[in-house]
LUMFIDO-258459 format. One record per residue (C-alpha): residue number from 1; residue in three letters; y, x, z. Coordinates in steps of 0.2 Angstrom, whole numbers, plus 5000, padded with zeros to 4 digits. Each point is the difference from the previous one (the first is absolute). Layout:
@num=NUM | residu=ALA | v=Y | u=X | w=Z
...
//
This chain:
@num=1 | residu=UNK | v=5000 | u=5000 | w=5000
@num=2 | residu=UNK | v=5018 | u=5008 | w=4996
@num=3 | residu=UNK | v=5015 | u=4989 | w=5004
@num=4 | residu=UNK | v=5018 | u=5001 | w=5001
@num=5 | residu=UNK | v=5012 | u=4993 | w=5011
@num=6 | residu=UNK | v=5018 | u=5001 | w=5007
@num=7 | residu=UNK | v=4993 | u=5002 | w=5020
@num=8 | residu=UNK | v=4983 | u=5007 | w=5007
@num=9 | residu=UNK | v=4999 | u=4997 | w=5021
@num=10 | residu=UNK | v=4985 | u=5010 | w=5006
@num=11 | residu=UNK | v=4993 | u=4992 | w=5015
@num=12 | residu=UNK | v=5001 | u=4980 | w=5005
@num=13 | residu=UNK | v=5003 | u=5000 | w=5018
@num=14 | residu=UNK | v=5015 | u=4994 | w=5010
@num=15 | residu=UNK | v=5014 | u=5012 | w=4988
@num=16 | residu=UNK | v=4990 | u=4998 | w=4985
@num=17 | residu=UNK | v=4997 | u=4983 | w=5001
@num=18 | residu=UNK | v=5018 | u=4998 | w=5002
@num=19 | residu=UNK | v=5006 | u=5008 | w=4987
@num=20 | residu=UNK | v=4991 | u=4995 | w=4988
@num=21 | residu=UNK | v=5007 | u=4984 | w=5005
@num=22 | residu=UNK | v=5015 | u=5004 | w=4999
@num=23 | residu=UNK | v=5001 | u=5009 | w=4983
@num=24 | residu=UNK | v=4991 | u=4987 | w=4994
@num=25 | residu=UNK | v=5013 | u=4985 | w=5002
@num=26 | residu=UNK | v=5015 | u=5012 | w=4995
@num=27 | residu=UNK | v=4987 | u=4997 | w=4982
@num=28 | residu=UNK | v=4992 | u=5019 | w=4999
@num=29 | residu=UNK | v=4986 | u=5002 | w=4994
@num=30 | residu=UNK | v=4988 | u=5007 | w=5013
@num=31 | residu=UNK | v=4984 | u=5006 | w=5004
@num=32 | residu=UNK | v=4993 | u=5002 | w=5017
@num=33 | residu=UNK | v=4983 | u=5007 | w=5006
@num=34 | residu=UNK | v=4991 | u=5000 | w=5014
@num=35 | residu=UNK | v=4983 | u=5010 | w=5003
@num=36 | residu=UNK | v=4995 | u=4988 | w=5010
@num=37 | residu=UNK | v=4999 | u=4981 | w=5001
@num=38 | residu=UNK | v=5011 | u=4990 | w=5007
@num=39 | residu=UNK | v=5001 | u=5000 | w=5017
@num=40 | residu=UNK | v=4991 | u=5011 | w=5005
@num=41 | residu=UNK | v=5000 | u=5012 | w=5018
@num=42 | residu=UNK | v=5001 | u=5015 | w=4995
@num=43 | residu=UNK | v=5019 | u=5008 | w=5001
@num=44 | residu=UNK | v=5013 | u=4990 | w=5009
@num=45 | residu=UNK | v=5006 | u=4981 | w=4996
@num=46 | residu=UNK | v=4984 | u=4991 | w=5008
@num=47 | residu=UNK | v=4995 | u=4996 | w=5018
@num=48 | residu=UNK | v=5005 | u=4982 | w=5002
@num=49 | residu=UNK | v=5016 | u=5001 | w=5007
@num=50 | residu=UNK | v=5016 | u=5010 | w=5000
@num=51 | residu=UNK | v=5017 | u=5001 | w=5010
@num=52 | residu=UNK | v=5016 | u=4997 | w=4991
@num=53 | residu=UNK | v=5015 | u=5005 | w=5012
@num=54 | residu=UNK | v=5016 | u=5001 | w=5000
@num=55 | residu=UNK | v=5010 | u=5011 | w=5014
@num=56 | residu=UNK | v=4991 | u=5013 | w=4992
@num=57 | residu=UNK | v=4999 | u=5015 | w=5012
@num=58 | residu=UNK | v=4994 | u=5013 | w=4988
@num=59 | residu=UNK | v=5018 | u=5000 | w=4994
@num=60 | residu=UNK | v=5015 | u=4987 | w=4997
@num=61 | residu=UNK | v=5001 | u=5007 | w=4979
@num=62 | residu=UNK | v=4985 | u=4989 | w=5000
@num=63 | residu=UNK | v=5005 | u=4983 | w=5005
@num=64 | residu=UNK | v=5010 | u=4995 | w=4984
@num=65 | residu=UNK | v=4984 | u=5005 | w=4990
@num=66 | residu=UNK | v=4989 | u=4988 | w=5014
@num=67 | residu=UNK | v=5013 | u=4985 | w=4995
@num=68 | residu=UNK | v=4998 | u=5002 | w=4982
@num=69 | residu=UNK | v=4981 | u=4999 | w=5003
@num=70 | residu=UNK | v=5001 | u=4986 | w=5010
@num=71 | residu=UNK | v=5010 | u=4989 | w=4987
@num=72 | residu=UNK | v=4987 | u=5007 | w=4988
@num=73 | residu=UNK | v=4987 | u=4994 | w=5010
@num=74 | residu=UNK | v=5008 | u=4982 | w=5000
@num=75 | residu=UNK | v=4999 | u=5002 | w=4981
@num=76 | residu=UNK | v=4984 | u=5005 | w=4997
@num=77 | residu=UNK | v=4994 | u=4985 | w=5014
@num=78 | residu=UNK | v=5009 | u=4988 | w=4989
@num=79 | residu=UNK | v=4995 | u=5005 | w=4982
@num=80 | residu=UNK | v=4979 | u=5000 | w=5007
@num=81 | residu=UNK | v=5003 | u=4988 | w=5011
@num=82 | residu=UNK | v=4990 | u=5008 | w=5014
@num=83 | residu=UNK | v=5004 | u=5003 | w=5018
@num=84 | residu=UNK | v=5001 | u=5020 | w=5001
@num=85 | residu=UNK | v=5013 | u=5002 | w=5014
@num=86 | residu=UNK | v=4999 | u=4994 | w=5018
@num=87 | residu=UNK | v=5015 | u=5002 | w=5011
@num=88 | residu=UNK | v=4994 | u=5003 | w=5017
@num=89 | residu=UNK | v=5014 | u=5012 | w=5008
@num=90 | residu=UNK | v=4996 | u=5016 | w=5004
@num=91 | residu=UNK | v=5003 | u=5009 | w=5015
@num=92 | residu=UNK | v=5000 | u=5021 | w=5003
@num=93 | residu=UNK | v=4993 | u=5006 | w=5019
@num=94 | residu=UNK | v=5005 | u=5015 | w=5007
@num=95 | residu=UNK | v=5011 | u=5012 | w=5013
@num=96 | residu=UNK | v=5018 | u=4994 | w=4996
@num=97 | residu=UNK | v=5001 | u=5018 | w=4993
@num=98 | residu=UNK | v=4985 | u=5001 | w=4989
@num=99 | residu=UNK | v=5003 | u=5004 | w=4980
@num=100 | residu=UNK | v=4993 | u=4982 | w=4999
@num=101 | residu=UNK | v=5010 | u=4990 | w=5009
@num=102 | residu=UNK | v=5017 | u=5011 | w=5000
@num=103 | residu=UNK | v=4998 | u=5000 | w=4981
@num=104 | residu=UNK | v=4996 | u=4981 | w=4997
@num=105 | residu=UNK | v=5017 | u=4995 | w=5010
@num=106 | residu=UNK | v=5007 | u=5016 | w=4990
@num=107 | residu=UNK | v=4998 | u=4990 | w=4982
@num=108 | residu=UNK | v=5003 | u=4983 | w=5011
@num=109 | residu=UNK | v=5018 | u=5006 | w=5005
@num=110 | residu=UNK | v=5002 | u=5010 | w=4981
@num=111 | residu=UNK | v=4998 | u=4984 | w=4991
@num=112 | residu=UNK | v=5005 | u=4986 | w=5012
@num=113 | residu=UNK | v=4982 | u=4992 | w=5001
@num=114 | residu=UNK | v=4995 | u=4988 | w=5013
@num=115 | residu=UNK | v=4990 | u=5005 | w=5015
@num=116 | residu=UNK | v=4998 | u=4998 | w=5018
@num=117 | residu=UNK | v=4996 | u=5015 | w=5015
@num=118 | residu=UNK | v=4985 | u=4997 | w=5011
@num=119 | residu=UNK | v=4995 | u=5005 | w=5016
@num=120 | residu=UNK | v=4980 | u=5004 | w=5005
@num=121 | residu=UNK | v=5002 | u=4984 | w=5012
@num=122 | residu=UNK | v=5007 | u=4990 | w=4982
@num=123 | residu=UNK | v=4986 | u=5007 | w=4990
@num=124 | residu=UNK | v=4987 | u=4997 | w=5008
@num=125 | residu=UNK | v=5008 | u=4981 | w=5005
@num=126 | residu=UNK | v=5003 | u=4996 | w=4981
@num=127 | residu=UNK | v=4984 | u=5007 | w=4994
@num=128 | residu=UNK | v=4987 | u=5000 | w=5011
@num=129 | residu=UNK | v=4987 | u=5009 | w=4991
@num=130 | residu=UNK | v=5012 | u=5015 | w=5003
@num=131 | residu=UNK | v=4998 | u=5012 | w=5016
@num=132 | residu=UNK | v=5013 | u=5012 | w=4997
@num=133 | residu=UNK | v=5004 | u=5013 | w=5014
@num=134 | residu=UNK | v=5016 | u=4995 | w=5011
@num=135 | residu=UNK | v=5010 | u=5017 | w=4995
@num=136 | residu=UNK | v=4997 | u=4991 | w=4983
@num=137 | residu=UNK | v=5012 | u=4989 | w=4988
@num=138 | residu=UNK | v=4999 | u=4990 | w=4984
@num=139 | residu=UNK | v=5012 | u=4996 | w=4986
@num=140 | residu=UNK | v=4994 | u=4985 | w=4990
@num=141 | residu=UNK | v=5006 | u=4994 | w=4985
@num=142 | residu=UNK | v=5001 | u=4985 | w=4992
@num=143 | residu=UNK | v=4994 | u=5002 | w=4982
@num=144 | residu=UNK | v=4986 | u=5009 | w=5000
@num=145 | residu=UNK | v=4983 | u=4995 | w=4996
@num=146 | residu=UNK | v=4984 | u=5003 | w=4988
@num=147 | residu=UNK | v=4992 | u=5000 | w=4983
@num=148 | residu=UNK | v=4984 | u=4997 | w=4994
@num=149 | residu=UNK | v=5000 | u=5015 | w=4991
@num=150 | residu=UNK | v=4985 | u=4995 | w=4986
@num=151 | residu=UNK | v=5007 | u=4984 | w=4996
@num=152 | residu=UNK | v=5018 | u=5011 | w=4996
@num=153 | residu=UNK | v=4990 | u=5010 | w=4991
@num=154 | residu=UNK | v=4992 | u=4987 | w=4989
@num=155 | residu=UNK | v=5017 | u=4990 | w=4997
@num=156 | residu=UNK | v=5010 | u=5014 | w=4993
@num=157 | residu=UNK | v=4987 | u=5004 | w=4989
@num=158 | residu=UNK | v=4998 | u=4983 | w=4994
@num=159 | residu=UNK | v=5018 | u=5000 | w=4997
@num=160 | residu=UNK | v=5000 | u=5016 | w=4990
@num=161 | residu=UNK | v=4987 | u=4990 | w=4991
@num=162 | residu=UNK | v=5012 | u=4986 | w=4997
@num=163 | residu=UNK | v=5011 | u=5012 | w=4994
@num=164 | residu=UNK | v=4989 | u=5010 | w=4985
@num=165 | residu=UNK | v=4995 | u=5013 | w=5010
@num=166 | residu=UNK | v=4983 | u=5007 | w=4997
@num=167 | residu=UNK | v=4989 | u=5005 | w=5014
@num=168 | residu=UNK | v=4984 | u=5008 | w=4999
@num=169 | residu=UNK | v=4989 | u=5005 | w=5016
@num=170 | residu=UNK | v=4983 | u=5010 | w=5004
@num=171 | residu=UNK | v=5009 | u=5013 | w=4989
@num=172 | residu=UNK | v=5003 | u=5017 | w=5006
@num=173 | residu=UNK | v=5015 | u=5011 | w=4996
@num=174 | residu=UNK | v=4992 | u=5017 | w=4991
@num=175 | residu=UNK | v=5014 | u=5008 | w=4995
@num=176 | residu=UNK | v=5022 | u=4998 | w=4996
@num=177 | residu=UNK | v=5010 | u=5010 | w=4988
@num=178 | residu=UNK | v=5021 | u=4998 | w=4996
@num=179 | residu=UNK | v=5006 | u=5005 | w=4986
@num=180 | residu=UNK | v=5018 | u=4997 | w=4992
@num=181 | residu=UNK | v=4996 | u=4987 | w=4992
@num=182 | residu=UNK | v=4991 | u=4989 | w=5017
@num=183 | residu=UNK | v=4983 | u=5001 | w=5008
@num=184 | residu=UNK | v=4982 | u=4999 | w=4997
@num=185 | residu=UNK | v=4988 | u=4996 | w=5012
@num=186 | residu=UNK | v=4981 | u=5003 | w=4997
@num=187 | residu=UNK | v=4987 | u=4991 | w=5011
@num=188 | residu=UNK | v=4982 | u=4995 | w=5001
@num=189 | residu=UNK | v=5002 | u=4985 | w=4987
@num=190 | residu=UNK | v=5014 | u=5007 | w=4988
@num=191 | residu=UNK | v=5014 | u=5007 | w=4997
@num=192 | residu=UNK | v=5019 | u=4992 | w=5001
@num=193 | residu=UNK | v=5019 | u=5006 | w=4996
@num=194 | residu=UNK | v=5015 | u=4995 | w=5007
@num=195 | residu=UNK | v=5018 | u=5005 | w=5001
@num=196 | residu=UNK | v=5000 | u=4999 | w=5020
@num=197 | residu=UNK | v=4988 | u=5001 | w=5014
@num=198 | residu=UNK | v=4999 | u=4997 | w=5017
@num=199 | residu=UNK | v=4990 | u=5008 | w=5012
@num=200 | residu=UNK | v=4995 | u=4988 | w=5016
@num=201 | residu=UNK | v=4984 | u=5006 | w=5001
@num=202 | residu=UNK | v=5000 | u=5001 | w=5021
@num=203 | residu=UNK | v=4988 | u=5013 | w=5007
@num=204 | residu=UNK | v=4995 | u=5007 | w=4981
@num=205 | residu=UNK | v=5016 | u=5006 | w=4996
@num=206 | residu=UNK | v=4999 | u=5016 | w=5006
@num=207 | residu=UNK | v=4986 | u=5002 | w=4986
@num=208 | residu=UNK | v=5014 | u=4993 | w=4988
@num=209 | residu=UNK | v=5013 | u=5012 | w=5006
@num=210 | residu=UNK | v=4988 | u=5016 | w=5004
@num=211 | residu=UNK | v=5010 | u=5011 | w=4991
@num=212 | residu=UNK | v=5017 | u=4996 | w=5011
@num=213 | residu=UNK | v=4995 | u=5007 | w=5015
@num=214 | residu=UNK | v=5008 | u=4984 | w=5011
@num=215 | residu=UNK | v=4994 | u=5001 | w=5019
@num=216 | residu=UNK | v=4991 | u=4982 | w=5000
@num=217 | residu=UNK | v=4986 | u=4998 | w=5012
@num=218 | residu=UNK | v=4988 | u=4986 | w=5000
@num=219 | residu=UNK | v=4997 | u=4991 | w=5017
@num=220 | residu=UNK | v=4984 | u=4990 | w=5005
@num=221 | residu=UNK | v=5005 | u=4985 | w=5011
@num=222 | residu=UNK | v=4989 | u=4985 | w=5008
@num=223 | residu=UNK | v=5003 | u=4984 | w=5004
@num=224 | residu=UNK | v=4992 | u=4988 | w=5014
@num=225 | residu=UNK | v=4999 | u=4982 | w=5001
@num=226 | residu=UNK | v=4995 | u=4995 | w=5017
@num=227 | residu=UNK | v=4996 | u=4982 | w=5008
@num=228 | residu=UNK | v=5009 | u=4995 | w=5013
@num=229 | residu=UNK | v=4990 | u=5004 | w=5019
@num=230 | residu=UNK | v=5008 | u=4987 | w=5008
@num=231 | residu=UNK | v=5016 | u=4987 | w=4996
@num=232 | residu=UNK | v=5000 | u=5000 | w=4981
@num=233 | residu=UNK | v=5015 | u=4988 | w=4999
@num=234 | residu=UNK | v=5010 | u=5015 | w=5004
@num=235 | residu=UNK | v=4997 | u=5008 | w=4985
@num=236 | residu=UNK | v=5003 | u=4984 | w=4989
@num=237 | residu=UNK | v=5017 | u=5006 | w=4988
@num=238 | residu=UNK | v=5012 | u=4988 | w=5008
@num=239 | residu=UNK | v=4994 | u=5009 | w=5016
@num=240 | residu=UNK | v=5001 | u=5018 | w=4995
@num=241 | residu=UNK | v=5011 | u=5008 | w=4987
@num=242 | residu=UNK | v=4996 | u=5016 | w=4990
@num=243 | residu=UNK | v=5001 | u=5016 | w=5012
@num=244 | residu=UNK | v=5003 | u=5017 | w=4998
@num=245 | residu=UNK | v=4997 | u=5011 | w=5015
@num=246 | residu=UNK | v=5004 | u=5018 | w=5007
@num=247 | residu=UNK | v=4990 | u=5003 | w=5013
@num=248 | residu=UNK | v=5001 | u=5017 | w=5002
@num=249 | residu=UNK | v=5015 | u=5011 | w=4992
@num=250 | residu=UNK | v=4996 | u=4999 | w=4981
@num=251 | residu=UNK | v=4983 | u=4991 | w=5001
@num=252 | residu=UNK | v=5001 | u=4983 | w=4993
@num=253 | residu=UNK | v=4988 | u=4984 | w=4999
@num=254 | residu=UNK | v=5004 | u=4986 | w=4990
@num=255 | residu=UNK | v=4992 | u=4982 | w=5002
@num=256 | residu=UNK | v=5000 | u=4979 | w=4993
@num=257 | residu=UNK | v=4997 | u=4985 | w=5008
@num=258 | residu=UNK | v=4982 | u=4992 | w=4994
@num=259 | residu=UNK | v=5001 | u=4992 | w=4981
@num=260 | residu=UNK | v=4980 | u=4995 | w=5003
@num=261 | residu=UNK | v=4994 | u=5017 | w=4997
@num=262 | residu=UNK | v=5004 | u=5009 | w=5019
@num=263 | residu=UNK | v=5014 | u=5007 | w=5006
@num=264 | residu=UNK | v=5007 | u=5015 | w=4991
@num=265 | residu=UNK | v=5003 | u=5017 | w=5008
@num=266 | residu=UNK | v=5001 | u=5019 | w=4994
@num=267 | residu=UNK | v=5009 | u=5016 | w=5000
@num=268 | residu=UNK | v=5012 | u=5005 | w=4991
@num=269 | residu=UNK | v=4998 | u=5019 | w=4993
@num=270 | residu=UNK | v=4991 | u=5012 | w=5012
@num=271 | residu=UNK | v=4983 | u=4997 | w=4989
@num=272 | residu=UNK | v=4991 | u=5015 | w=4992
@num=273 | residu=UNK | v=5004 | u=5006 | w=4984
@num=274 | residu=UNK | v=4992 | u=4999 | w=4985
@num=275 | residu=UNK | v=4998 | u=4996 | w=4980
@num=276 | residu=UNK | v=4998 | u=4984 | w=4991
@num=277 | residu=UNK | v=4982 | u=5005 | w=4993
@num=278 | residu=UNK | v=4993 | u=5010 | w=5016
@num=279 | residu=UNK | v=5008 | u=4987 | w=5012
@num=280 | residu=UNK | v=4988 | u=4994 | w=5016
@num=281 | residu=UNK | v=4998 | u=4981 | w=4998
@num=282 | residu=UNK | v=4987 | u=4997 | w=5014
@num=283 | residu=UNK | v=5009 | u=4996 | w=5018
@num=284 | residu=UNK | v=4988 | u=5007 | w=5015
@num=285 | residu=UNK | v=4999 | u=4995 | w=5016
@num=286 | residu=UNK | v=5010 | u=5013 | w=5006
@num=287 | residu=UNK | v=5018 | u=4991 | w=4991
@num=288 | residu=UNK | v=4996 | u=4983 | w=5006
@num=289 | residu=UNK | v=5000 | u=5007 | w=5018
@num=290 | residu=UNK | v=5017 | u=5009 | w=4997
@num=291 | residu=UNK | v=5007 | u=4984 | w=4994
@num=292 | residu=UNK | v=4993 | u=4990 | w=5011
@num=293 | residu=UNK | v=5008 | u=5011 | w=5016
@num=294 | residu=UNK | v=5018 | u=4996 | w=4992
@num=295 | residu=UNK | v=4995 | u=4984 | w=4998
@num=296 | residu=UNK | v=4994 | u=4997 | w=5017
@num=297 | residu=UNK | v=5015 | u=5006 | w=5009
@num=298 | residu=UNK | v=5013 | u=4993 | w=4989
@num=299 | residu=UNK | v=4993 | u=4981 | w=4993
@num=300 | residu=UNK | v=4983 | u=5000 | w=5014
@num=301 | residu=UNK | v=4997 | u=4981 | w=4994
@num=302 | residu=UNK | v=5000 | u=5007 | w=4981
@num=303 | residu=UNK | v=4982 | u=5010 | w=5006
@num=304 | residu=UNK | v=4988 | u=4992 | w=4995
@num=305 | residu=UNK | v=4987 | u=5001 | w=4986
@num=306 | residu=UNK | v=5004 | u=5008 | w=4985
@num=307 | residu=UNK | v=5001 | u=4989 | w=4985
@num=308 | residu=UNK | v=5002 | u=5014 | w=4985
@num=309 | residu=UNK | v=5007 | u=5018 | w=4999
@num=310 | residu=UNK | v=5005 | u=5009 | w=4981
@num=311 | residu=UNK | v=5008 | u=5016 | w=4996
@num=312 | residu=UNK | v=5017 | u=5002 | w=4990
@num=313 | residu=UNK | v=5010 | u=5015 | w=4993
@num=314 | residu=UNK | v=5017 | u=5005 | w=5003
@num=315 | residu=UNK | v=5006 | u=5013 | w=4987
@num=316 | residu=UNK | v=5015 | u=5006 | w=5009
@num=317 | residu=UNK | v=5013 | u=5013 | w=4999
@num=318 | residu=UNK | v=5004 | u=5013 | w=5012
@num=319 | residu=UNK | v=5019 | u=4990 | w=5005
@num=320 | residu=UNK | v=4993 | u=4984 | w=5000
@num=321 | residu=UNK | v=5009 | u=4993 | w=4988
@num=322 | residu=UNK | v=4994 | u=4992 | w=4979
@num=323 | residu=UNK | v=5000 | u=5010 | w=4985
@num=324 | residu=UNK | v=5008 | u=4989 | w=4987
@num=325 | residu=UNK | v=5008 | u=5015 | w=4986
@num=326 | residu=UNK | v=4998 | u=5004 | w=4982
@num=327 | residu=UNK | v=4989 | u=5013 | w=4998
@num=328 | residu=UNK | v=5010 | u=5016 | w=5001
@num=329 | residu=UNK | v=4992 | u=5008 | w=4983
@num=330 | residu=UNK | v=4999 | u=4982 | w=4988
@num=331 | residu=UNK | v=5011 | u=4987 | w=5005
@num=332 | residu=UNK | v=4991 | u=4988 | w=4992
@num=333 | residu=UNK | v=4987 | u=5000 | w=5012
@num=334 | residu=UNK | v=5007 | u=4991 | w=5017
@num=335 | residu=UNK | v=4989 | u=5004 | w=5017
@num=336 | residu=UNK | v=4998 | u=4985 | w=5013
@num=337 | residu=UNK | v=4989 | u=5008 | w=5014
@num=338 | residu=UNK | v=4998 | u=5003 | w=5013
@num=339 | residu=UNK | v=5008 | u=4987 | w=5013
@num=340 | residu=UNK | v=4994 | u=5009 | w=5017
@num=341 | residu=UNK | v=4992 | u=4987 | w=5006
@num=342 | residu=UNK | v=5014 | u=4988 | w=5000
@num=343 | residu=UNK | v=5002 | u=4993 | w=4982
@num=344 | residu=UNK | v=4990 | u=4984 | w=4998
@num=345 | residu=UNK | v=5016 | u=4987 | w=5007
@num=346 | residu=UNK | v=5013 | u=5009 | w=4987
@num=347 | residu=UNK | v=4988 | u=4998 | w=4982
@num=348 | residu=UNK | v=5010 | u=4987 | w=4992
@num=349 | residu=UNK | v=5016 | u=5013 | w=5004
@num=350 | residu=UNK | v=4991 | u=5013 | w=4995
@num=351 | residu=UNK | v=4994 | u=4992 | w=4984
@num=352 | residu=UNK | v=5017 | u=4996 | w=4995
@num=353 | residu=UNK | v=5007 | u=5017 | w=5005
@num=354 | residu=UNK | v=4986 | u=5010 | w=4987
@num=355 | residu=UNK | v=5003 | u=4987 | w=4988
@num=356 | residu=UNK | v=5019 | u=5007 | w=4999
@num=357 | residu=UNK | v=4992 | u=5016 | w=5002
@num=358 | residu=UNK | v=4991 | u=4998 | w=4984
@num=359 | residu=UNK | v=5014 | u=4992 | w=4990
@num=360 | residu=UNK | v=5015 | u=5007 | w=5006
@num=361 | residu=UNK | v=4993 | u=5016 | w=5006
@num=362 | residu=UNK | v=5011 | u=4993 | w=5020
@num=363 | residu=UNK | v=5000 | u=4986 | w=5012
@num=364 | residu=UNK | v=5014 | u=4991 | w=5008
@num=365 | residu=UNK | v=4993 | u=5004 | w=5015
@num=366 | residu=UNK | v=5001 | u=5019 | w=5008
@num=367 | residu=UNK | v=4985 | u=5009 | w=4997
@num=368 | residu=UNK | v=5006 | u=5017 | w=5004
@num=369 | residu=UNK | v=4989 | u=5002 | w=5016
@num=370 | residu=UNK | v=4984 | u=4994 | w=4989
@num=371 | residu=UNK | v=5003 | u=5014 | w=4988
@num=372 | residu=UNK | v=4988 | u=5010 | w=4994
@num=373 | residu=UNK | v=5008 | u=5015 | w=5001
@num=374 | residu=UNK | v=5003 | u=5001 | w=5017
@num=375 | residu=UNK | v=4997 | u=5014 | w=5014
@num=376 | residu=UNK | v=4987 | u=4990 | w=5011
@num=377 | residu=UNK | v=4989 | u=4999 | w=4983
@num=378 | residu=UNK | v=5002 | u=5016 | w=4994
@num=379 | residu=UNK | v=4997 | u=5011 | w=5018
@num=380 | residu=UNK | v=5017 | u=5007 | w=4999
//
């Protein structure tokens, strides 16, 4: 098979899928491929659940990017007519101090968001399931809340559909070449041309951008659904909002109320690096007694019997922060990884920020501290 077209995007996951979206109703002609089906669990846009937020304590630069992605959320619920957003609040636990807490009221304050201070006695009165330490303070915010990751998956697709993209899957990437005149991509059914591509291949993209030298590193993360022991009218989402917690300086657990599957709970970073070929999908023993320690003395009625547990990858860079960049040698070829751990909430942003990437070769949004050619990536 040989076939041209104005757009390749290698990988469908969150970024991909989203823009091929997005470059397909702004009437490109695009082809996207994915070397897997879809969904599917082996990179990082599945798991049931994720938390949108928006007093975003990583950084205040990305709460105008989270309220893009909210209103693109809206859109995408209305044109599939699914339910893929659940506002639920979200509340961050910590020492007032912490880089968690501090941070969230930072980007609060920053943008003039709504939220409201709580005490240990207030937290663990408002959400019972809670049992934060006395020393301990929360910041909840009003807007927070979850996606179902695989049915946001599966919308923006069909909507690329809608719009002409092509999308072929089970098909693996052998090969990319840029030339003056576009791109060719071989892979294990063909080969295809285009004048731009994309690069959103998650945990593969270091194989795609080997000869760069960028300092990414592949993280193996689990997640635990756990039944609730004891009280599981606690954990129902009216009762519990999204939570993020700092238990210890720069240790961090996340967690959801039960959507019928148990109640979410896992790390966030701290997991054992890796690749996306040699990655260890079994969960032993040893990490469900790990987890269920923290789980035991933060939300005791939220330990009982596990219900499911899966692995996921973060592909991050070593500031934390998204790549989203031309590629420094062929501008025609835009890279969308990785996201650190953090991206899902923003896709729809981000879709529309590499579509600009692609067209206009910049986005009306700053993307300066995603660039490609910064320190953090190079080791400088």
């Amino acid at each position: 098979m040989n076939a041209s077209y104005d757009v390749i995007v290698l990988g469908l996951g969150a970024m991909g899928s989203a823009t091929t979206s997005e470059l397909a109703k702004r009437g490109h002609r695009v082809l996207g491929l994915e070397q897997f089906q879809s969904p599917h669990a082996f990179g990082s846009s599945h798991g049931k659940s994720r938390v949108i937020r928006e007093a975003y304590f990583e950084h205040p630069l990305y709460v105008p990017l989270v309220q893009r992605a909210y209103e693109g959320w809206a859109n995408l619920e209305e044109a599939a007519g699914k339910d893929l957003l659940q506002i639920t609040g979200g509340v961050m636990v910590g020492m007032p101090e912490s880089a968690l807490v501090a941070g969230a009221r930072r980007s609060a304050v920053t943008h003039g968001l709504p939220f409201e201070d709580l005490t240990a006695p207030d937290l663990r009165r408002r959400f019972p399931a809670l049992a934060p330490a006395e020393a301990m303070v929360g910041l909840f915010e009003p807007r927070a809340g979850i996606l179902n990751p695989e049915r946001c998956i599966e919308s923006l697709l069909d909507q690329a559909r809608r719009g002409g993209a092509e999308l072929r899957f089970a098909e693996r990437v052998l090969e990319w070449n840029a030339t003056i005149d576009g791109v060719t991509v071989k892979t294990s059914a063909g080969e295809y041309q285009a004048g731009r591509l994309v690069l959103a291949a998650g945990p593969w993209i270091g194989g795609l951008l080997g000869g760069l030298g960028l300092r990414f590193q592949v993280e193996r993360q689990v997640m635990f659904w756990f039944h609730p022991a004891a009280h599981p009218e606690l954990f129902s989402p009216d009762r519990l909002p999204v939570f993020i917690w700092e238990w210890r300086p720069d240790s961090f657990f996340y967690g959801m109320p039960e959507l019928g599957d148990g109640v979410k709970i896992a790390c966030h970073h701290e997991g054992e690096t890796t690749t996306a070929e040699l990655v260890r999908r079994e969960v032993d023993a040893k990490e469900v007694a790990a987890m269920r320690q923290l789980v035991a003395r933060h939300l005791p009625h939220a330990n009982g019997a596990l219900a499911d547990r899966k692995v996921c990858l973060y592909t991050n860079a070593p500031d934390g922060h998204f790549v989203l960049d031309l590629h420094p040698e062929f501008p025609q070829v835009v890279i969308a990884s990785p996201c650190s751990g953090h991206g899902f909430k923003f896709a729809p942003a981000i879709g529309e920020i590499v579509a600009d990437l692609v067209i206009e070769g910049r986005s009306r949004f700053d993307v300066s501290p995603f660039s490609v050619r910064r320190a953090a990536l190079l080791g400088i």
